[in-house]
C-alpha positions as CSV (number, residue, x, y, z in Angstrom):
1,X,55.5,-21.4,138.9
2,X,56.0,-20.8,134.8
3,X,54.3,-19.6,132.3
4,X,54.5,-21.7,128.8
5,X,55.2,-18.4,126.8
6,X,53.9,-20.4,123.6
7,X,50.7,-20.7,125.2
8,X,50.3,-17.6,127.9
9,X,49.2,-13.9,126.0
10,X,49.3,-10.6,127.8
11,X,46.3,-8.5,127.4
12,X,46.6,-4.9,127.6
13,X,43.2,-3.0,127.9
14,X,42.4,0.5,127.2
15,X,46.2,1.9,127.4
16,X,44.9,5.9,125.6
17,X,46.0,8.8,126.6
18,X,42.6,9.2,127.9
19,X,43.4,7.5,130.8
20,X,47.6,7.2,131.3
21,X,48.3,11.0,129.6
22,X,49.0,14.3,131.0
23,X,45.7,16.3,128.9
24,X,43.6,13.0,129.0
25,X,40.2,13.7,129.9
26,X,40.4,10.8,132.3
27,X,43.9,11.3,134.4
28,X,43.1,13.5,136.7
29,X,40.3,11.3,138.6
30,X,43.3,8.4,138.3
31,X,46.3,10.2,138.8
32,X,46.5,9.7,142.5
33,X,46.7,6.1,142.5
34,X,48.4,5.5,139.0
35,X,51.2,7.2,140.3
36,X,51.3,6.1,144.0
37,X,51.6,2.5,142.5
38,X,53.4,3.1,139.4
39,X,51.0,2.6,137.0
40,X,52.8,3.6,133.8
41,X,56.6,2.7,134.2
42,X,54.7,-0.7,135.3
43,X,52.8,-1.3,132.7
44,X,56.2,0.0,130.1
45,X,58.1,-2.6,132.3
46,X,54.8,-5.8,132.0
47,X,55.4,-4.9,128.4
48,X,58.9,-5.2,127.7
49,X,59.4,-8.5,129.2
50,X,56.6,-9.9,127.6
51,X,57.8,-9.2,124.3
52,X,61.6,-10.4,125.3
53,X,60.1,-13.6,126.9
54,X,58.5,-14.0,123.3
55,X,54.8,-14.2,124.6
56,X,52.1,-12.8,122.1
57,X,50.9,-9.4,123.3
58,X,47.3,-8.7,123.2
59,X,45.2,-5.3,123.2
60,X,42.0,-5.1,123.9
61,X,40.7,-1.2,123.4
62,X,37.7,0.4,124.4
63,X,35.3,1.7,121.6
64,X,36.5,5.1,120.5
65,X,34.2,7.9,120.2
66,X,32.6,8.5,117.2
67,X,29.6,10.7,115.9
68,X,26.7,8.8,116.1
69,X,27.3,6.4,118.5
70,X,24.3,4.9,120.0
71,X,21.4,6.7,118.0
72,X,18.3,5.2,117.9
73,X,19.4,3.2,121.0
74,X,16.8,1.8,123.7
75,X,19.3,1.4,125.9
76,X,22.5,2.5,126.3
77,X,25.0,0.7,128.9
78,X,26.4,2.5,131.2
79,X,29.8,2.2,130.5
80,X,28.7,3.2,126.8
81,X,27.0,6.1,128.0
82,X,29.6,7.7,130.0
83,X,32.2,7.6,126.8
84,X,28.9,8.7,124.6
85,X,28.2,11.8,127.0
86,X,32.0,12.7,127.6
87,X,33.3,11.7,123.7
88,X,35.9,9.7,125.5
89,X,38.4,8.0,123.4
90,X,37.1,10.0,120.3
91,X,38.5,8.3,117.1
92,X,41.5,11.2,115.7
93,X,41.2,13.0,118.9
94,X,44.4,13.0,121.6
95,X,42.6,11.0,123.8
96,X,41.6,8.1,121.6
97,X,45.4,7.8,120.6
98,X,47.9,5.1,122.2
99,X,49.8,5.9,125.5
100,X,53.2,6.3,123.4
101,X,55.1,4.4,126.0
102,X,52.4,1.3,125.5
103,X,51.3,1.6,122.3
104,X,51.2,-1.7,120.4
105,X,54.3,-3.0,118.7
106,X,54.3,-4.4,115.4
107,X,53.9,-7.7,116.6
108,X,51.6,-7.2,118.6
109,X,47.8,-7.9,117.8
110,X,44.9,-5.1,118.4
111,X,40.9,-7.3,119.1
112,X,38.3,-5.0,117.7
113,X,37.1,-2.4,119.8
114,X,34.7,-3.5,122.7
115,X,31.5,-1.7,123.8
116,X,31.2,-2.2,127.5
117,X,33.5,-3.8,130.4
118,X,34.6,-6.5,128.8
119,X,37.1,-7.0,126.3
120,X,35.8,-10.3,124.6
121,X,32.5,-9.2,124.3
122,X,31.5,-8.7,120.3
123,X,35.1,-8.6,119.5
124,X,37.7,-11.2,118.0
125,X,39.6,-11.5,120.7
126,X,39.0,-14.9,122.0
127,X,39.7,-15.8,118.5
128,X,42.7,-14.7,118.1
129,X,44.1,-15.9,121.1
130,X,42.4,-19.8,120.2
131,X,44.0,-19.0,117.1
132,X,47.4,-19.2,118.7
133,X,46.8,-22.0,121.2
134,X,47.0,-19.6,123.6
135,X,45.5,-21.2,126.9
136,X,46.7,-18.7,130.3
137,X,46.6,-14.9,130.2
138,X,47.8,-12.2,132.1
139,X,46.0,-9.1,132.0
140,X,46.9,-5.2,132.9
141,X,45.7,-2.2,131.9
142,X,42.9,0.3,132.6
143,X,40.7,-0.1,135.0
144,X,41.2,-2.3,137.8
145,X,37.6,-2.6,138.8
146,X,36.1,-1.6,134.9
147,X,37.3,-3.0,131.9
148,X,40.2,-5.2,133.3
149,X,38.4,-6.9,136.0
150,X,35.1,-7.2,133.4
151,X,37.7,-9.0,130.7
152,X,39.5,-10.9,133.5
153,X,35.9,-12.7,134.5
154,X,34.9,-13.3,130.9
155,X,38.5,-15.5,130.4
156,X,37.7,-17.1,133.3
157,X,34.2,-18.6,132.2
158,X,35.6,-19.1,129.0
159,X,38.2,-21.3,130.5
160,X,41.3,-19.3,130.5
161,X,43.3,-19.1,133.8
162,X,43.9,-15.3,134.9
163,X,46.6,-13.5,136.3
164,X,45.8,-9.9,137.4
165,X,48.7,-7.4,137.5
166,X,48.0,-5.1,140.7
167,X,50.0,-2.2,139.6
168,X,49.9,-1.9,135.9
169,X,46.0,-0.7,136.3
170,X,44.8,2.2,138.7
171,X,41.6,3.3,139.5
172,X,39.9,6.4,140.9
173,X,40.4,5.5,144.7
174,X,42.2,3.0,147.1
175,X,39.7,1.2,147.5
176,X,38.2,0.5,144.5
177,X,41.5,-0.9,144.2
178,X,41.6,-3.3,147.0
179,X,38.4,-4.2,146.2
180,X,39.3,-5.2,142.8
181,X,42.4,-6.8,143.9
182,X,41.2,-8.5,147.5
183,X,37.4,-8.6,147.2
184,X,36.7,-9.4,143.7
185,X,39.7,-10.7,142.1
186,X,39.9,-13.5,144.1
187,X,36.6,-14.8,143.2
188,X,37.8,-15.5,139.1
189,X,41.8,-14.7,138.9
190,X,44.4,-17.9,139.4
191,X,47.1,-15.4,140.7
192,X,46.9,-12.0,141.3
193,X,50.7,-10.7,141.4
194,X,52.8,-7.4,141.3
195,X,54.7,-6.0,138.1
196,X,58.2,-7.7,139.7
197,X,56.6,-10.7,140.9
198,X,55.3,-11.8,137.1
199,X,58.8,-10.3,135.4
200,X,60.5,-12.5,137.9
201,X,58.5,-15.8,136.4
202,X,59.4,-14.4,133.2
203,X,63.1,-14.7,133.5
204,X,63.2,-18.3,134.8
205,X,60.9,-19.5,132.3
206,X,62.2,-20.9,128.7
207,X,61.3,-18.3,125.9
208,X,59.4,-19.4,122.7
209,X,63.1,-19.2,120.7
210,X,64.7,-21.8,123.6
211,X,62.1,-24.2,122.3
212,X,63.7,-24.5,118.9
């Protein structure tokens, strides 16, 4: 197994502090499990060999808080709601900030802002990667069953093949976990692998510059 790092992307969804910081309104429901499986130095690690293997880095962030979100609604999704009725992510606020240790790079490319679970949805970020020829992804961030498994099905039935990190993404219990990673990931994802097991590919495959 390789990845073609001229045509593979990482996506990175919702890294704030919000959900990986110490004073995020979010961490302390996901502290348990992001730290039994290493949540954080996993995703610095996913991260860092990306970028040395040359691979384009994508991020994928939730819609950040801002007054007047969702007035005059009919309906407001759920996932929408909860960030509406919390002020999750609130644009300026701590929360709504970058994870320092994942924050984007500057080569890195930030889709607009999505409004529910899925990172794709009214956002570029299908573009971008088509833009690139990128054709595989591999996808970590926040949360397993939420936004990372709701972007992970949308690349699958728009033809990308999916690889799900298990432990650069937490989730509020055990087994929302497995169930992401056994249950559900199964039925869309093309490999579902650790941290190590995808940095491992990594170093036996050619990088973009040994293709020159």
């Amino acid at each position: 197994m390789q990845y073609d790092t001229n045509r593979t992307a990482l996506i990175v969804v919702d890294p704030y502090n919000e959900m990986l910081a110490e004073g995020g309104k979010v961490w302390p429901r996901l502290r348990e499990v992001a730290e039994r499986v290493g949540t954080r130095e996993h995703l610095e690690q996913l991260l860092t060999a990306a970028r040395a293997a040359g691979m384009p880095v994508m991020y994928a962030p939730h819609r950040r808080w801002r007054p007047g979100d969702g007035a005059g609604w009919q309906h407001t999704p759920r996932p929408h709601s909860a960030v509406v009725q919390a002020h999750l992510f609130a644009e300026g606020s701590f929360g709504g900030q970058w994870y320092a240790p994942t924050a984007p790079g500057h080569s890195d490319v930030v889709a607009y802002e999505h409004w529910g679970m899925s990172g794709f949805a009214n956002t570029d970020l299908d573009l971008q990667l088509r833009m690139r020829g990128i054709e595989r992804v591999i996808i970590a961030g926040m949360t397993a069953p939420g936004c990372v498994e709701g972007t992970a099905r949308h690349a699958m039935e728009l033809g990308y093949p999916v690889t799900l990190v298990t432990d650069a993404t937490a989730a509020y219990s055990d087994e929302l976990m497995h169930a992401a990673h056994h249950l559900n990931g199964p039925l869309f994802a093309e490999h579902i692998l650790t941290t190590e097991e995808v940095i491992t590919v990594l170093a036996t495959t050619p990088t973009a510059a040994d293709a020159h």
